[in-house]
DORO-994425 format. One record per residue (C-alpha): x, y, z. Coordinates in Angstrom, 1 decimal. Example, Ala and Ser with C-alpha at 12.3 -4.5 7.8 and 13.67 -1.06 7.14 Angstrom:
12.3  -4.5  7.8
13.7  -1.1  7.1
***
This chain:
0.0  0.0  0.0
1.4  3.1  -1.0
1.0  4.9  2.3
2.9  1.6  4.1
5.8  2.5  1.4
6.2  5.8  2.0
6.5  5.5  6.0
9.1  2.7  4.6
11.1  5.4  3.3
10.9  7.6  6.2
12.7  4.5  8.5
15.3  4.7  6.0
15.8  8.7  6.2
16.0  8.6  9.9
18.3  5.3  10.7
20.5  7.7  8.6
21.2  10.3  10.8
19.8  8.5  14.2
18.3  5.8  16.0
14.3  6.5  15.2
12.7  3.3  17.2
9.8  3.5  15.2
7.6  1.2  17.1
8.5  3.3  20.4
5.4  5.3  21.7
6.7  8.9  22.3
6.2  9.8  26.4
3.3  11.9  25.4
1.5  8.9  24.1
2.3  6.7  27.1
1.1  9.2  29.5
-2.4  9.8  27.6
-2.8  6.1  27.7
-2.1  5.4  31.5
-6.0  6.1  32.5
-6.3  3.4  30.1
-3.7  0.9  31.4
-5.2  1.5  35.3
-8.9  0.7  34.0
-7.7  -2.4  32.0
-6.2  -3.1  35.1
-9.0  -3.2  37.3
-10.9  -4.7  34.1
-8.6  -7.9  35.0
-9.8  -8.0  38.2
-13.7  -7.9  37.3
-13.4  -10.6  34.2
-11.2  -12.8  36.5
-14.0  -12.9  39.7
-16.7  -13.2  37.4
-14.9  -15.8  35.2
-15.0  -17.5  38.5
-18.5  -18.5  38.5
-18.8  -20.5  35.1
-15.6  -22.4  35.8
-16.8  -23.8  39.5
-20.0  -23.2  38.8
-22.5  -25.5  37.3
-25.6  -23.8  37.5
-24.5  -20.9  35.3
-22.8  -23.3  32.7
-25.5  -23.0  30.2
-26.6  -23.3  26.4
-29.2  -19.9  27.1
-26.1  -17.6  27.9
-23.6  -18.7  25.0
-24.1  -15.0  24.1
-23.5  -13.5  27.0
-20.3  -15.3  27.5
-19.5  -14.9  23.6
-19.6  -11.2  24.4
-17.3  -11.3  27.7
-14.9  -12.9  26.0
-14.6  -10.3  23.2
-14.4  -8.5  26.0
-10.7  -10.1  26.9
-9.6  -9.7  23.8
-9.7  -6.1  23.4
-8.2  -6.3  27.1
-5.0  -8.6  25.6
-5.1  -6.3  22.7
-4.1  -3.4  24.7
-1.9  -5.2  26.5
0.2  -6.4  23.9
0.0  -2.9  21.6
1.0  -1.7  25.1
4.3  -4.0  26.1
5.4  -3.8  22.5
5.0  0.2  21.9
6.6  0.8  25.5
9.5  -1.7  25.1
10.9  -2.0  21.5
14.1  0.3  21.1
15.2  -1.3  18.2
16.6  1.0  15.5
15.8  -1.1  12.4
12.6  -3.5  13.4
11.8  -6.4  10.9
9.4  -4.5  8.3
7.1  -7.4  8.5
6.7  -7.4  12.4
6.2  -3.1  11.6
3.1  -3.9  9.5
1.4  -6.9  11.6
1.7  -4.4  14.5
0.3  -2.0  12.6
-2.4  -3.8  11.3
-3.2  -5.2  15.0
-3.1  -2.2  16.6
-5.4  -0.5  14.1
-8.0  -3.1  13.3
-8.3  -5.3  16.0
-10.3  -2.8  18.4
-12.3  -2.0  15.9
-13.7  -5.6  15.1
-14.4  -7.1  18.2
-16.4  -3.8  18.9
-18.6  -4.8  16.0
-18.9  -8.3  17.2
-20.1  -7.0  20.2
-22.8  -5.3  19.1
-24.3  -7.6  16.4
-23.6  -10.5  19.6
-26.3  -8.1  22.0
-28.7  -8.3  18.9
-28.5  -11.8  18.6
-29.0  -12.0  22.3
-31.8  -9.7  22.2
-33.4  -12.0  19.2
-32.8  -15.1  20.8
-35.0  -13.2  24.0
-37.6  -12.2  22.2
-38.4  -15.5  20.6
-38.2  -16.9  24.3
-40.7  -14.1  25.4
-43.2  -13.6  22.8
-43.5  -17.7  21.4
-42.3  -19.6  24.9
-39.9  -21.7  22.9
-36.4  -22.4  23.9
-34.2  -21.0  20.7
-31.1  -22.9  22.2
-32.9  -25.9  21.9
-34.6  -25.9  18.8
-33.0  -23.5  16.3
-29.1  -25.3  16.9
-28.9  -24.7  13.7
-29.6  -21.3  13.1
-27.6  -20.5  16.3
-24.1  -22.1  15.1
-25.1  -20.0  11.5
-25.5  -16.5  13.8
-21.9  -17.2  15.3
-20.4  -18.1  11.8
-21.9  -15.4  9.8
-21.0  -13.0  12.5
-17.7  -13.6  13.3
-16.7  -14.5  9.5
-18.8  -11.6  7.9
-17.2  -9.0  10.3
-13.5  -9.9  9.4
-14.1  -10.5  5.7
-16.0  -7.0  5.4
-12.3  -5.7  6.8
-10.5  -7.6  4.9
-12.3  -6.7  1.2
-11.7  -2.8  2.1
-8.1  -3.3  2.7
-7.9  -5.8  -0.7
-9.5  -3.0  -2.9
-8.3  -0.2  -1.4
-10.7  1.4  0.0
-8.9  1.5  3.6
-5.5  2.1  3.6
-2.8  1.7  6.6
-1.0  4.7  8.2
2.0  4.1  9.6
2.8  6.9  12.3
6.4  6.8  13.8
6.0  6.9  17.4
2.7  6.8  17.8
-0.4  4.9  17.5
-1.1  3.3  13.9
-4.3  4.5  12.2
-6.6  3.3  9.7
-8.0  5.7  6.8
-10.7  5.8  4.0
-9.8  6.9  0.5
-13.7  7.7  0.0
-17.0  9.2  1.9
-19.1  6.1  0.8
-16.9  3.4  2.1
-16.7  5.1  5.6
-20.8  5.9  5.2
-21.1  2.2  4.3
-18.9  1.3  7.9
-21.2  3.9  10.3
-24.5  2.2  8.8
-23.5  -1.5  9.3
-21.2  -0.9  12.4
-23.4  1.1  14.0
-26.7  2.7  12.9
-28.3  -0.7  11.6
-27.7  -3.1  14.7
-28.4  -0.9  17.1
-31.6  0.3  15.3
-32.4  -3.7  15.1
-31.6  -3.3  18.6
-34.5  -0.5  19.6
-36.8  -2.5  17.3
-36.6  -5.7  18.9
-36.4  -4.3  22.4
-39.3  -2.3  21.5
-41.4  -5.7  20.1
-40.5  -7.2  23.7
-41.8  -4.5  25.8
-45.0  -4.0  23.7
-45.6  -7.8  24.3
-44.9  -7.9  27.8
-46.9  -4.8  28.2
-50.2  -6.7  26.1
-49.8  -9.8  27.9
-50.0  -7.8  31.4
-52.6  -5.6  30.3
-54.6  -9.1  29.6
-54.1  -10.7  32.7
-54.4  -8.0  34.9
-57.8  -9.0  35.7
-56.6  -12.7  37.1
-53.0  -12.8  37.6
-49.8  -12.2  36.3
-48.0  -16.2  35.8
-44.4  -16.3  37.2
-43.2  -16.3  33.3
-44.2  -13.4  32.6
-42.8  -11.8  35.6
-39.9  -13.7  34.3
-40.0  -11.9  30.9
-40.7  -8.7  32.0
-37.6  -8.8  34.3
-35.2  -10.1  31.5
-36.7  -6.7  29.3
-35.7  -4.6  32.0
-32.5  -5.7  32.7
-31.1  -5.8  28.7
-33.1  -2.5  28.3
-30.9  -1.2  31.4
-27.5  -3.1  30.2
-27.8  -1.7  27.0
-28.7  2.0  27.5
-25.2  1.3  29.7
-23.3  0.2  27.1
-24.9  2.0  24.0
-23.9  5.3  25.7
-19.6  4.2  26.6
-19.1  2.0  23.4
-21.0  3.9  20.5
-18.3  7.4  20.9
-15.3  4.7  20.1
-17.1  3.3  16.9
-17.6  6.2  15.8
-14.4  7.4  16.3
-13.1  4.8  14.2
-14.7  6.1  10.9
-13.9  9.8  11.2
-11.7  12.1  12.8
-11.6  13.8  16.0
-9.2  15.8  18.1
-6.5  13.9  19.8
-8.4  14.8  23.5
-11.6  13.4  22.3
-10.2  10.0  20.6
-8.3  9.8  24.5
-12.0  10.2  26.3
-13.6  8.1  24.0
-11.2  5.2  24.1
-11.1  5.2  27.8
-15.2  5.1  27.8
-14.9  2.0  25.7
-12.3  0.9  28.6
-14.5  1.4  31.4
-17.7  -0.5  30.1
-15.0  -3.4  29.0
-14.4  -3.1  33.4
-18.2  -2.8  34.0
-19.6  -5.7  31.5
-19.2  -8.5  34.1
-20.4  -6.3  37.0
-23.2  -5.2  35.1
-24.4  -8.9  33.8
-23.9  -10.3  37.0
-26.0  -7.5  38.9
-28.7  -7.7  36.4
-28.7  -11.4  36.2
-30.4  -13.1  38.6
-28.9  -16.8  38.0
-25.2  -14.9  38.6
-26.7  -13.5  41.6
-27.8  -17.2  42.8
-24.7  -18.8  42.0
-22.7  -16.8  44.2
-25.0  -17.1  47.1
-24.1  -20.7  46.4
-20.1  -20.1  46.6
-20.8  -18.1  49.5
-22.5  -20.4  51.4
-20.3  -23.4  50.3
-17.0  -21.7  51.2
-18.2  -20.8  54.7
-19.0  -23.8  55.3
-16.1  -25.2  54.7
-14.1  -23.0  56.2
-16.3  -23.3  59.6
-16.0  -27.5  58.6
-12.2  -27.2  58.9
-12.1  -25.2  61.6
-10.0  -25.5  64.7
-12.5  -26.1  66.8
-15.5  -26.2  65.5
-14.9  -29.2  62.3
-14.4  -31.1  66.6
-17.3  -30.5  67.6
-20.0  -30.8  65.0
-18.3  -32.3  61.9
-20.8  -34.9  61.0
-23.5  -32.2  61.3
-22.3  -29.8  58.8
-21.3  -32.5  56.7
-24.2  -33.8  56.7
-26.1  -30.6  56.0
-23.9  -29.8  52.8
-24.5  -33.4  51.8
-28.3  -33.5  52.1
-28.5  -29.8  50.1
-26.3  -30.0  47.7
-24.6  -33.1  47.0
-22.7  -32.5  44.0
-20.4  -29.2  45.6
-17.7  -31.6  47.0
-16.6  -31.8  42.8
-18.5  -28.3  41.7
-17.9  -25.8  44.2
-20.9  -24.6  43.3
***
């Protein structure tokens, strides 16, 4: 690509008269990114306790929240991604890097964020689908539409990266290689970036408002209807799962829409650091967020709460004396299967 040769040539000019370490971030760029690197940080924390649940936990290991754990893990990419652009742009000195290893940092540091973002927002409409077929018809999608649902994952993880990949083949997007700094991504038309903001953005979450919209009319008829008997426990069921994705995704919409659309146009250098570190901070909140709204998250810890006390009062020093058949006993009678679970 003609932009990649000509920063080529500009490694050449400066290994003339100095040492240029081109993949070196300049200390102006590695001080506006440490917000960044303290919220990834803490984001660690967050995806590693709430990680915690699904891997000791049973209850929570199921076919009805593949999305929701599809998502999450997006979710640690983009965390590894920083990482990595991080370690790499804070620790490479070298004078003369391969050219090769130049462009597939490049290329990672420019595209990656930008994919996974639009993964996660076709994943929530999926999601959101996948509810509203459970809500309005009663039927269990992950059950009877296996299908359809291993189509959804293909077609959405394969259709984002080929969609990148055709704008870079025909030109349309072309790499920028910026000497100490960040790597950058750019459009050689309006219609090709018009074309990204409609199917990275405006149509899913507009999909988004529709469906969410279909669900609360529904819930809304349906309660209006029984209102003179009684409302059934499923339907209290439904209207709860509408108001906590209507909740998680006003959330989200409003910390991970500025970074899309920073992607397709530009903005000032203080706005691209705000809106980066908003994208940062729901990737810390996801798992908090899920797991407060959730209510099988919410009973699964209950569960590792009330398993590890009891073990820790079973081997205690003087208490696993006095009453260890009891307690043993109690755990065994409730729930049988923690001694291998946890939970």
């Amino acid at each position: 690509m003609d932009t990649v040769t000509i920063q080529s040539s500009i490694i050449i000019n400066f290994t003339n008269t100095s040492c240029s370490t081109p993949l070196l971030w300049s200390q102006k760029d590695i001080d506006s990114r440490k917000s960044r690197l303290i919220v990834c940080i803490l984001a660690v924390f967050t995806h590693a306790i709430f990680w915690l649940q699904p891997i000791f936990c049973s209850t929570v290991r199921q076919k009805s929240m593949q999305w929701i754990y599809a998502y999450l893990i997006t979710d640690i990419f983009l965390i590894f991604r920083f990482f990595f652009t991080y370690i790499v742009r804070t620790t490479t000195t070298d004078c003369e890097p391969d050219p090769a290893w130049i462009t597939f940092i490049c290329y990672f540091d420019a595209t990656f964020d930008n994919y996974f973002n639009v993964l996660e927002v076709y994943m929530l409409l999926a999601l959101n689908i996948c509810r509203y077929i459970q809500i309005a018809y009663n039927k269990n999608v992950y059950e009877h539409y296996k299908t359809h649902l291993i189509c959804a994952h293909l077609g959405i993880y394969f259709g984002t990266a080929i969609s990148l990949i055709i704008q870079f083949v025909l030109e349309w997007a072309q790499l920028l290689i910026i000497f100490r700094s960040s790597c950058q991504v750019t459009y050689t038309n309006i219609y090709i970036q018009v074309f990204n903001i409609i199917t990275a953005f405006v149509l899913p979450i507009l999909l988004n408002v529709v469906v969410i919209y279909m669900s609360v009319r529904h819930v809304r008829l349906t309660s209006t209807l029984q209102r003179a008997t009684h409302v059934s426990a499923r339907e209290k069921y439904n209207r709860t799962l509408v108001i906590q994705f209507l909740i998680f995704y006003l959330i989200w919409v409003s910390l991970w829409s500025p970074n899309v659309i920073l992607y397709q146009v530009s903005v000032g250098q203080g706005l691209s650091n705000t809106f980066r570190l908003l994208n940062f901070i729901e990737i810390a909140l996801d798992p908090i967020i899920l797991a407060a709204l959730d209510v099988r998250f919410w009973q699964a810890w209950q569960r590792c709460w009330k398993y590890m006390k009891a073990r820790v009062w079973q081997h205690g020093p003087g208490l696993a004396q006095i009453q260890p058949t009891t307690r043993i006993n109690t755990l065994s009678a409730k729930t049988p299967q923690l001694r291998t679970t946890a939970c």
